[in-house]
C-alpha positions as CSV (number, residue, x, y, z in Angstrom):
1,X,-44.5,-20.3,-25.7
2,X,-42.6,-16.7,-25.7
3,X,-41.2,-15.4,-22.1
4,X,-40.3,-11.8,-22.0
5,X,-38.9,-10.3,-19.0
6,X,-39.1,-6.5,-19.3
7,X,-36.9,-4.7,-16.9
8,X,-38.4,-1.0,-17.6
9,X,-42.1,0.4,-17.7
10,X,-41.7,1.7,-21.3
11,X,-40.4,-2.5,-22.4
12,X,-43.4,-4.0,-20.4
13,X,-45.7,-1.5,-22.4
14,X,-44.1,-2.9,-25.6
15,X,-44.9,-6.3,-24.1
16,X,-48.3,-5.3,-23.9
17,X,-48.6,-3.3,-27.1
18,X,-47.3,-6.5,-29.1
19,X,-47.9,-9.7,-27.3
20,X,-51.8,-8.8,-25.0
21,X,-54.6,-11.0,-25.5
22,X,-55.8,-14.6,-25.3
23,X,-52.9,-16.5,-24.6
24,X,-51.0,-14.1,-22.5
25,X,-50.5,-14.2,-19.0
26,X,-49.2,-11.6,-16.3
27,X,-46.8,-13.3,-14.2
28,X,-44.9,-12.8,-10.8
29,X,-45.2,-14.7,-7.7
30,X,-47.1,-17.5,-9.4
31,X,-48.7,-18.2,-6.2
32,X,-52.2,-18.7,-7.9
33,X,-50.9,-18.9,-11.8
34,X,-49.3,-22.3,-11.0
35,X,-51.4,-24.4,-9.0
36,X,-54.2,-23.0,-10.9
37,X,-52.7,-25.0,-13.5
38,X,-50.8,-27.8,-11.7
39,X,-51.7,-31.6,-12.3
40,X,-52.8,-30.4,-16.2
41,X,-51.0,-29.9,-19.2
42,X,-51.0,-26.2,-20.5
43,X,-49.4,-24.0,-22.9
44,X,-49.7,-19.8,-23.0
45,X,-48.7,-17.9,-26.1
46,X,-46.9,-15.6,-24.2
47,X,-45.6,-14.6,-20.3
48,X,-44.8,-11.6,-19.0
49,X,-42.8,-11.6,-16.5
50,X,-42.9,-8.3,-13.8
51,X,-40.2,-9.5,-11.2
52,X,-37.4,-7.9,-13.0
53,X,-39.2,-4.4,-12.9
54,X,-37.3,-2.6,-9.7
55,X,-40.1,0.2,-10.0
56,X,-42.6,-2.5,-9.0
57,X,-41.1,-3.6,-6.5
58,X,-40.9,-0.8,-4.1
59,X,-43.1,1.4,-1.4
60,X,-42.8,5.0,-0.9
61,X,-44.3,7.8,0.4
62,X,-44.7,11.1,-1.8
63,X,-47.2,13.8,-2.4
64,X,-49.3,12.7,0.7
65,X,-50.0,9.2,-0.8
66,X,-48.2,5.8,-0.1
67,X,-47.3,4.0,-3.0
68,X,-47.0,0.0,-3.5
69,X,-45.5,-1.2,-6.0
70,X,-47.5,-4.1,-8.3
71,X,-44.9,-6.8,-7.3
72,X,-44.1,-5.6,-3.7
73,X,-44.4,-9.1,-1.7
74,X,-47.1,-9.7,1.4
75,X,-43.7,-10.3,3.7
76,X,-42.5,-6.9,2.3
77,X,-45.9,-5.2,3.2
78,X,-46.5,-6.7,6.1
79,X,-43.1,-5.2,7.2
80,X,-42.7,-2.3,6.2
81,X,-42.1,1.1,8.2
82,X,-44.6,3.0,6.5
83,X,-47.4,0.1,6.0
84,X,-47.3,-0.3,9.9
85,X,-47.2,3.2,10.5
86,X,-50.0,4.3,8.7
87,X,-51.8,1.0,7.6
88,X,-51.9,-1.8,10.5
89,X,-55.3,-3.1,8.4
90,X,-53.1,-3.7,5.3
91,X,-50.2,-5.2,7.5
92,X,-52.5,-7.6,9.2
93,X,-54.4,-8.6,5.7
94,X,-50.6,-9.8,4.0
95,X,-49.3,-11.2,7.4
96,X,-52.6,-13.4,7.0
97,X,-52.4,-14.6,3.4
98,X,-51.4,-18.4,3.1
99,X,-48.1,-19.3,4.9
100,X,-44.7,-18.0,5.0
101,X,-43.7,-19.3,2.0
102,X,-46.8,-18.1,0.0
103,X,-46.3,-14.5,1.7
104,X,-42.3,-14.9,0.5
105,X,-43.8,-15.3,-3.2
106,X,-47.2,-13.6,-3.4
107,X,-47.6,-10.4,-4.6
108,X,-49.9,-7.5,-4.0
109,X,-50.8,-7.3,-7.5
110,X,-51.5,-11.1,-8.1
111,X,-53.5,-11.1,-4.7
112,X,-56.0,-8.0,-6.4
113,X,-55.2,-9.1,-10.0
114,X,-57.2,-12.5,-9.2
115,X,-60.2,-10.8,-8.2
116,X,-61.2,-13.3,-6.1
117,X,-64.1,-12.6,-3.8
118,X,-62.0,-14.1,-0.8
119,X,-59.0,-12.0,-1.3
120,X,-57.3,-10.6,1.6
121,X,-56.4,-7.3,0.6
122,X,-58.8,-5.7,-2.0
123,X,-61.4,-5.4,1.2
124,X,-58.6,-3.5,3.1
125,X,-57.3,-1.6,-0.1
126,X,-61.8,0.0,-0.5
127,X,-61.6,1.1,3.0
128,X,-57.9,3.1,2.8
129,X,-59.5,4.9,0.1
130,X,-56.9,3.4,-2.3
131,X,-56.5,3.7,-6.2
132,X,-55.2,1.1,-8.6
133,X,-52.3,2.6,-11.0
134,X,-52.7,1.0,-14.6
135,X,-50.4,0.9,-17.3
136,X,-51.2,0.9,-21.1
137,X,-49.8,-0.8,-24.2
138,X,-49.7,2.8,-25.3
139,X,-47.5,3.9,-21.8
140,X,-50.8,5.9,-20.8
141,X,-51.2,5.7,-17.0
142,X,-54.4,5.9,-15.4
143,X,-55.6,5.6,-11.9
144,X,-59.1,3.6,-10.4
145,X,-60.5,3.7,-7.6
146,X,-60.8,0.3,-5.9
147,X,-64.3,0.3,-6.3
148,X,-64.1,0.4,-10.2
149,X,-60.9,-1.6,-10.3
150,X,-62.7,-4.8,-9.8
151,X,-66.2,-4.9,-11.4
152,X,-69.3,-6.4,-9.6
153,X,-69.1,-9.6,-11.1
154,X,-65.7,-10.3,-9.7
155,X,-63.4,-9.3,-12.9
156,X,-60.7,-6.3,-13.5
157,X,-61.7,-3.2,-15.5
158,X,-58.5,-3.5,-17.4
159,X,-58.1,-3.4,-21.7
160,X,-56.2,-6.4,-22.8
161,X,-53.3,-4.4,-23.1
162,X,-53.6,-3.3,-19.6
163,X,-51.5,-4.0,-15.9
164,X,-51.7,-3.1,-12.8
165,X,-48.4,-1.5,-11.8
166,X,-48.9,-0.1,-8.1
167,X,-51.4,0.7,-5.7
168,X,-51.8,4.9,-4.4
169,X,-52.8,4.7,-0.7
170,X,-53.9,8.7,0.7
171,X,-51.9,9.2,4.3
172,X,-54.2,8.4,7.1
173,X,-55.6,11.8,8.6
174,X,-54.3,12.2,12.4
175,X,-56.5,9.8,14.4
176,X,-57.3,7.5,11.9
177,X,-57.8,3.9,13.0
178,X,-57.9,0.8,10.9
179,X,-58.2,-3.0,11.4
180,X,-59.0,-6.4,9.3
181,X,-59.7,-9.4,10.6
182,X,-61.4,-12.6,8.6
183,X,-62.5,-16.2,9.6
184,X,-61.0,-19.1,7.9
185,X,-60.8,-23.2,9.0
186,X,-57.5,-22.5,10.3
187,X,-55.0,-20.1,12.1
188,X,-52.8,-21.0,9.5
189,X,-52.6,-21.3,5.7
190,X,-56.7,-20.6,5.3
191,X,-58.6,-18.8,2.8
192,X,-61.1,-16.5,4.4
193,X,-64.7,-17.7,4.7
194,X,-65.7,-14.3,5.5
195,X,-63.7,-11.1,6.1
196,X,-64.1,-7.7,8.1
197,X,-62.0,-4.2,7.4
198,X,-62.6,-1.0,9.0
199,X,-61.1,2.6,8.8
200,X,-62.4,5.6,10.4
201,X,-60.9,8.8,12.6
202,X,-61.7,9.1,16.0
203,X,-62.3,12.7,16.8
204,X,-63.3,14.2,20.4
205,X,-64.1,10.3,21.4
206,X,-66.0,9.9,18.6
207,X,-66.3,8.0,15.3
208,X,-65.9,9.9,11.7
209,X,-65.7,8.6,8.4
210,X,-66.4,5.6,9.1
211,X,-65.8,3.0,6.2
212,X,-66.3,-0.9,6.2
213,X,-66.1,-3.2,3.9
214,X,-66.8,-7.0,3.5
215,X,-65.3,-9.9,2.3
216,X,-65.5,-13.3,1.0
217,X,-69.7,-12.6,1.0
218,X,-70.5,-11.4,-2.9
219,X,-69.0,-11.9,-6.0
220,X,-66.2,-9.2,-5.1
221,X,-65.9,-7.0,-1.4
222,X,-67.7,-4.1,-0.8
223,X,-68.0,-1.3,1.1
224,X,-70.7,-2.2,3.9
225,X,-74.0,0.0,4.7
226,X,-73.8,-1.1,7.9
227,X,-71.0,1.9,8.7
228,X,-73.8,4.0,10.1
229,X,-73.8,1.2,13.2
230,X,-70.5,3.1,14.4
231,X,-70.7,6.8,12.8
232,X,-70.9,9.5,15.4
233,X,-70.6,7.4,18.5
234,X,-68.1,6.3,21.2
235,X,-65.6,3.2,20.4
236,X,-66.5,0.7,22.6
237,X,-67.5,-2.8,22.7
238,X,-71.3,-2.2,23.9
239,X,-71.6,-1.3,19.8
240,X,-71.5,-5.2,19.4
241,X,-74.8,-6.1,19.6
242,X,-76.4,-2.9,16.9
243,X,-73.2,-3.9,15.0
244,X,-73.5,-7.4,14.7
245,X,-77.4,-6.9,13.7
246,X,-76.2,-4.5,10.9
247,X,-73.7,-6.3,9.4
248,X,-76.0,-9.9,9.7
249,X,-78.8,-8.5,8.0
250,X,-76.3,-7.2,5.0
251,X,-75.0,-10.3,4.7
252,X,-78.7,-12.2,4.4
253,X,-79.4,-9.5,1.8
254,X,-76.2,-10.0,-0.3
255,X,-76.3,-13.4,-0.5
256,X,-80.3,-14.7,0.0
257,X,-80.0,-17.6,-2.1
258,X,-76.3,-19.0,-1.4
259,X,-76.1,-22.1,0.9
260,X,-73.6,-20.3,3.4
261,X,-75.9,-17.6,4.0
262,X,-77.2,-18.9,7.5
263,X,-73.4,-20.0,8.2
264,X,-72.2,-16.5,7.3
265,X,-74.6,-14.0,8.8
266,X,-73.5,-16.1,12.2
267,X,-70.1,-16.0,11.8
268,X,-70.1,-12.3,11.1
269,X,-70.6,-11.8,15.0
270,X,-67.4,-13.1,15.9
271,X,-65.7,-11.0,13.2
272,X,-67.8,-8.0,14.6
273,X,-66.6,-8.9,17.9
274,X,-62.9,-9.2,16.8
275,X,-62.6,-5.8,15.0
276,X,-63.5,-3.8,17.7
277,X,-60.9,-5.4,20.4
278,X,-58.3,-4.5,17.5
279,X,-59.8,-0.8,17.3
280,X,-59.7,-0.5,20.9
281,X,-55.9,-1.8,21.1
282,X,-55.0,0.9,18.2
283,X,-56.9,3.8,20.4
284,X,-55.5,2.5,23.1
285,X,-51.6,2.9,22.0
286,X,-52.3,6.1,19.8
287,X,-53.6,7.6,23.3
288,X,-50.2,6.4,24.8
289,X,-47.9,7.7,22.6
290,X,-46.1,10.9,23.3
């Protein structure tokens, strides 16, 4: 087994160039990497490790977009100035992932990078609007929209040589709210059975641009049709009941065949239910605040 540890974005694209394909793994937080593997024996012809890379590691704001860094932590996220600021969905998702410890480790790019269809964030990440930014063997950079970042079938749309690096989030237009809130077994330490995110701008009382998206249903999160429940009309919790029949009858139609179908198109009421209490607390403070 060969470890490199590249400490700038040009060496981890030499990395790539030289060492991607079967055999090779991406590593950081190990969160997922090593349990996936614990109890067998394994072997990888290479690791690549990103937790040396300060670039990766930070968030800033710049040219009107937010940018988080592949390896930024969920503690980090959750906590951060900005993230709160302008993203109290995105701080709720990574204050929700696993337990502290998990959130000490994880990483923002393992979390997406797994593409699994419970993952806390990529739901949150559709309905910011965000882009993935993606890093070549050849140091070519190119951006994806979340939505083509993670390909129906629950899978990156990354070449071999390929990383994520950081994730471009645009600035929130005045009046924007957004929330996430997911079911799991527990309060604690749970992976989500079925998750909610919601971003949209209230203007003159009323809802605009409206996005949500679903998790923990399909193979990977999507954006949900049933946005049109809330488009145009007054935030308040009499929306529960055309909501809640929206969002059940996507669910039945997503997944017709699974087992948790009847569970999930249930539960989604409660999820319904819980989003738009954490809407009306957001309108509620931006409305108080000087």
């Amino acid at each position: 087994m060969n470890f490199f540890q590249p400490t700038t974005l040009p060496q981890l694209a030499q990395c790539l160039a030289e060492q991607a394909g079967p055999g090779c793994h991406l590593i950081a937080g190990c969160t997922d990497f090593l349990p996936q593997r614990n109890g067998t024996p394994w072997d990888a012809r290479a690791l690549i490790s990103l937790v040396n890379l300060a670039e990766l590691g930070q968030i800033r704001q710049e040219n009107g977009l937010v940018s988080l860094g592949a390896t930024c932590t969920h503690t980090q996220v959750e906590g951060h100035p900005l993230v709160r600021q302008y993203f109290p969905a995105l701080a709720q998702a990574c204050g929700s992932v696993g337990s502290t410890q998990i959130r000490n480790r994880g990483t923002v790019g393992g979390n997406v990078g797994n593409a699994s269809p419970a993952g806390d964030l990529y739901p949150v990440l559709l309905v910011l609007g965000a882009r993935g930014v993606v890093l070549s063997g050849n140091q070519a950079v190119r951006r994806l929209p979340m939505e083509q970042l993670v390909l129906p079938q629950g899978a990156l749309a990354l070449e071999p040589d390929e990383a994520i690096i950081a994730f471009e989030l645009p600035v929130p237009s005045p009046g924007n709210l957004n929330a996430f809130v997911k079911l799991g077994e527990r309060t604690h330490v749970t992976i989500a059975k079925i998750s909610l995110s919601a971003s949209l701008t209230l203007h003159e009382g009323r809802m605009e641009q409206v996005r949500l998206a679903l998790g923990a249903v399909a193979r990977r999160a999507f954006l949900s049709s049933s946005s049109s429940a809330l488009e145009g009309k007054s935030l308040s919790k009499a929306l529960l009941p055309e909501l809640f029949d929206a969002l059940s009858r996507e669910v039945a139609a997503s997944i017709p065949d699974r087992p948790s179908m009847p569970y999930k198109r249930q539960a989604v009421r409660g999820l319904a239910d819980d989003l738009l209490s954490a809407l009306l607390h957001q309108a509620r403070d931006v409305s108080q605040q000087p």
